[in-house]
C-alpha positions in Angstrom: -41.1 -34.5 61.9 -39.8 -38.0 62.8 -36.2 -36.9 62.4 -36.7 -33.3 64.3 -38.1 -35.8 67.0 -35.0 -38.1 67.3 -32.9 -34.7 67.1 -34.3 -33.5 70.5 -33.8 -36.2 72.1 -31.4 -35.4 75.5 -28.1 -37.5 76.1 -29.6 -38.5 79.7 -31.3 -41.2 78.3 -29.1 -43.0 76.4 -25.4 -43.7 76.8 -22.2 -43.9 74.8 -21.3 -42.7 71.3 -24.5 -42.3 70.3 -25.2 -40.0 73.2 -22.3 -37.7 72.2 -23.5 -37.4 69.1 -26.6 -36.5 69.7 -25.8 -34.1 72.1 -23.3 -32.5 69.0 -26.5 -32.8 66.7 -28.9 -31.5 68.7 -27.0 -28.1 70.0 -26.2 -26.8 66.0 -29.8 -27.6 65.2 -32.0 -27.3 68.4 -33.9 -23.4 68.7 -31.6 -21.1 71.1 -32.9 -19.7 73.9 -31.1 -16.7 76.2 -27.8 -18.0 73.6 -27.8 -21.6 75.0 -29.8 -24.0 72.4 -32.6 -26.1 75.0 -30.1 -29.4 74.9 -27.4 -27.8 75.7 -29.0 -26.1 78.9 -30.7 -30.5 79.3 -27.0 -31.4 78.5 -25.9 -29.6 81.4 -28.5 -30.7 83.7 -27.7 -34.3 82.7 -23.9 -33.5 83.8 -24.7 -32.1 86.9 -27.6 -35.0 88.1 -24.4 -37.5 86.8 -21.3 -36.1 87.4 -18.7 -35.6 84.4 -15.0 -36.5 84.4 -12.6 -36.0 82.0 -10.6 -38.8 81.2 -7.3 -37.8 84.1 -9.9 -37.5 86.6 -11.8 -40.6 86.1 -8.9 -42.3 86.2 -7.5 -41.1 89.2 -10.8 -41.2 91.1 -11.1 -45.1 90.1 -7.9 -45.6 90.4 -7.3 -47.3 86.9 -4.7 -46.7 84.7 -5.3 -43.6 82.3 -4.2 -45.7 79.3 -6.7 -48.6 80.3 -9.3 -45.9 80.6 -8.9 -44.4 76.9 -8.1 -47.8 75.2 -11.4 -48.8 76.9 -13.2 -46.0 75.4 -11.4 -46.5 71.8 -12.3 -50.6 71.6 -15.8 -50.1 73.1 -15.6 -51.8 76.5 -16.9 -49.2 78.9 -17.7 -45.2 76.1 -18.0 -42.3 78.3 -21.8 -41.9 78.6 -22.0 -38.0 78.8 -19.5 -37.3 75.8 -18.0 -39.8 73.7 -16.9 -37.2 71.1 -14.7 -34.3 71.3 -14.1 -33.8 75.1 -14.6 -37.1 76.5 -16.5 -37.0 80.1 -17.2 -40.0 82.2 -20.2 -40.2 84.3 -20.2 -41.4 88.6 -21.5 -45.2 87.5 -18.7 -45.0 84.9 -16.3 -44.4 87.7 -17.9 -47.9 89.4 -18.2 -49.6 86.3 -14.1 -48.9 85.4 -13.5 -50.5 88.8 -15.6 -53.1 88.2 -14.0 -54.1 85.0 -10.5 -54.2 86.2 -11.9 -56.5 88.9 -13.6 -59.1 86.9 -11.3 -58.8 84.5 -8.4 -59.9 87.2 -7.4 -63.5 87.6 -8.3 -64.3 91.7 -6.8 -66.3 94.0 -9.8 -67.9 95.9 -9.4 -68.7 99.6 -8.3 -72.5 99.1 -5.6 -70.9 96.7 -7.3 -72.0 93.5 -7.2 -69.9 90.5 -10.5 -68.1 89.4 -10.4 -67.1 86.3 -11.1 -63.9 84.5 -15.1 -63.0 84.1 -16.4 -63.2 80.8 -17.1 -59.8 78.7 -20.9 -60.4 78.1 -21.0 -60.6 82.4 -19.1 -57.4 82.7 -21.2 -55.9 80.0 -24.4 -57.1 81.8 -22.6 -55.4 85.3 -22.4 -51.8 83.4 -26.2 -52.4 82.3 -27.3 -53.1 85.6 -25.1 -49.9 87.0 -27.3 -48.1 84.5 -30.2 -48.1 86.3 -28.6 -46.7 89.9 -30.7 -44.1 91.5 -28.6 -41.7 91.9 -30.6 -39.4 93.9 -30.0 -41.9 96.5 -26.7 -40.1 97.7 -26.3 -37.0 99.7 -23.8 -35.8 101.5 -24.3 -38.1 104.3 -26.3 -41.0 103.3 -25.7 -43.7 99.8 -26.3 -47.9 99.2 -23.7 -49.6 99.0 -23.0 -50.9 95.1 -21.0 -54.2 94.8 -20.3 -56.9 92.1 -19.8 -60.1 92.6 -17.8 -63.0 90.2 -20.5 -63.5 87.9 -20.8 -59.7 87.2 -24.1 -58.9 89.4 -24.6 -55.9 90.8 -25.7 -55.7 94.0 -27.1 -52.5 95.7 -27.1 -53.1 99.7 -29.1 -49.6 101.2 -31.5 -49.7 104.5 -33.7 -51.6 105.1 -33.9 -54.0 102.3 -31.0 -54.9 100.3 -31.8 -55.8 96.4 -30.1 -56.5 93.3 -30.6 -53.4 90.7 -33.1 -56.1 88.6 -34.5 -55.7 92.1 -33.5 -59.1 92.9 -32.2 -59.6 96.7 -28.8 -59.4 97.2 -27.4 -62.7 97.5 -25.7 -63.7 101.2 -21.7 -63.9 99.9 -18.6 -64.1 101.2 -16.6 -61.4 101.2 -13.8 -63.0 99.0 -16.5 -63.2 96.0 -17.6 -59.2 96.2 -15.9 -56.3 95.2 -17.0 -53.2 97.5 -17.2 -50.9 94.4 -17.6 -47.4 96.4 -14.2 -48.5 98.7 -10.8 -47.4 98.2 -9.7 -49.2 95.4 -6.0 -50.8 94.7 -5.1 -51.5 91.5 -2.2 -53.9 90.6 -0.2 -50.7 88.8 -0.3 -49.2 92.0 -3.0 -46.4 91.7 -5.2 -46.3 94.9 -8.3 -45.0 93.7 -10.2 -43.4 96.9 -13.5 -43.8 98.5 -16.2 -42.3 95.9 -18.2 -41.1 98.9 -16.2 -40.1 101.6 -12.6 -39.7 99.7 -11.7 -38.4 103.5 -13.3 -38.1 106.3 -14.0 -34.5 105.5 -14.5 -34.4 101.8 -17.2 -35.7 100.0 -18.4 -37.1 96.1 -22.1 -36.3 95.4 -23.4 -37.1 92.0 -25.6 -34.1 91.6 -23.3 -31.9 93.1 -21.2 -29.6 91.4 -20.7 -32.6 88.6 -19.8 -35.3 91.2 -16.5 -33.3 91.9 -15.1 -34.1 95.7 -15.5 -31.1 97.8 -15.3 -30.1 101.3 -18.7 -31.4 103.3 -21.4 -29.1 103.6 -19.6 -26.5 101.2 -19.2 -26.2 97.8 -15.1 -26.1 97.6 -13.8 -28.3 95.4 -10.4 -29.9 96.3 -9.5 -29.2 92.9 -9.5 -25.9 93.7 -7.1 -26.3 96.6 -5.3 -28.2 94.9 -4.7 -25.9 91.8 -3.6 -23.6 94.8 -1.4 -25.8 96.4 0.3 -26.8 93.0 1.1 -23.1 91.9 2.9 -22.7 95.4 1.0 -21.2 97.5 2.0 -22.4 100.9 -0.3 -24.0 103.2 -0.6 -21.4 105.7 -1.9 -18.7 103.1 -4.4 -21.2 101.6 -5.7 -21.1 105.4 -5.8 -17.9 105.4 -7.6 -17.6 102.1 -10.6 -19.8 103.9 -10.7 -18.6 107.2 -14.4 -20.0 107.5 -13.1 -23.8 106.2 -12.0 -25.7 109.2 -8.4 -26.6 108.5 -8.1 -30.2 108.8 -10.8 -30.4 105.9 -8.3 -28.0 103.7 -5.5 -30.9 105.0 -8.0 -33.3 103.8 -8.4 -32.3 100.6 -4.7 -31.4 99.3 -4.0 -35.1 100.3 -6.3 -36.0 98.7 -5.4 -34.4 95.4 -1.7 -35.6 96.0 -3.1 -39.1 95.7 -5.1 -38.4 92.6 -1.7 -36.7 91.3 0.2 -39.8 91.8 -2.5 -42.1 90.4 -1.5 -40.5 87.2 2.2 -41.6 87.5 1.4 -45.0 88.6 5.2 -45.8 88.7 5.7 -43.3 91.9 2.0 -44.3 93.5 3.2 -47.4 95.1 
């Protein structure tokens, strides 16, 4: 009974390998219902509420390195929390938490020109802990905190009226130079410039629990993905108009820049 027990367990509450493998274990064994085994349906749900990212996309979207991203993954600095195994798929704090390693992992310059030195792993592991436990129901379309790290790998959520640290600890009062905006555009010495993770443009949008954190047009559910896709099989502009006559077209604009930018995030060579 023990061992059905720790079978039905969902991957939402955990995170990394042992997630993926769970989620593996539990949809050969779990009852089906309707042809879907109950995990996989929770599995699903869990994706949604997080978003999931393959591993191109996270990288784009954070705007590290694709190679950083998997040997990440491989040496166990920041596992995929919804699937470890098979097809790998990052969640929305693993998109924060890639930027945040980078960051602390960068040698600074601080403002009297000294050298800061690189943070230590066991702060950067206590920074993904602490993204952990981000609400993530706080963001909408129009509303989200603001998430940022300082040196010593603290997370700080900033959101109306009171900001806290996620142990719940208020934010401390620090200079710009010693925080990294984590939901900002994001440059990364390669060259990638990962984009806003809310507002990626001023007409597209990133909502966890929104069709799986993908950006999207505001108040729709078109992905620019899908524009994209469109865009890269040749379709001119003016028929992709056409195609959405109800989609204003600056927010179609929007989001095949956009995807351009995630394109060349992939070829960091060209993305300077």
């Amino acid at each position: 009974m023990a061992k059905s027990a720790r079978r039905e367990r969902t991957p939402c509450s955990s995170s990394g390998r042992a997630a993926g493998r769970r989620f593996v274990l539990a949809e050969r064994r779990a009852p089906r219902v309707g042809g879907w085994s109950r995990l996989a349906v929770e599995y699903l749900s869990c994706m949604v509420q997080r978003g999931a990212y393959p591993a191109d996309r996270a990288a784009a979207l954070s705007g590290v390195p694709v190679s950083t991203v998997h040997w990440w993954a491989r040496h166990d600095v920041l596992v995929p929390s919804i699937s470890a195994q098979r097809v790998k798929l990052w969640s929305y704090p693993d998109l924060m938490g890639l930027r945040i390693i980078y960051w602390l992992r960068q040698v600074k310059e601080a403002p009297d020109g000294a050298s800061v030195p690189r943070t230590t792993m066991p702060s950067v592991r206590h920074a993904l802990a602490q993204l952990a436990e981000l609400d993530l129901r706080l963001w909408s379309e129009d509303t989200g905190p603001t998430v940022r790290v300082d040196r010593g790998g603290n997370v700080h959520v900033l959101s109306r009226p009171d900001p806290e640290a996620s142990n719940r600890q208020r934010a401390l009062d620090l200079g710009a130079e010693d925080l990294l905006d984590v939901i900002e555009p994001f440059l990364s010495v390669e060259g990638s410039r990962g984009p806003d993770l809310v507002r990626p443009r001023p007409l597209l949008r990133i909502v966890p629990g929104k069709l799986g954190g993908s950006p999207h047009v505001v108040h729709t559910r078109l992905e620019s993905q899908a524009l994209g896709a469109l865009a890269a099989s040749g379709l001119p502009e003016a028929k992709i108009y056409r195609l959405y006559p109800d989609v204003e077209q600056p927010a179609i604009d929007d989001a095949l820049d956009l995807e351009r930018q995630l394109e060349r995030n992939l070829r960091p060579a060209l993305a300077a």
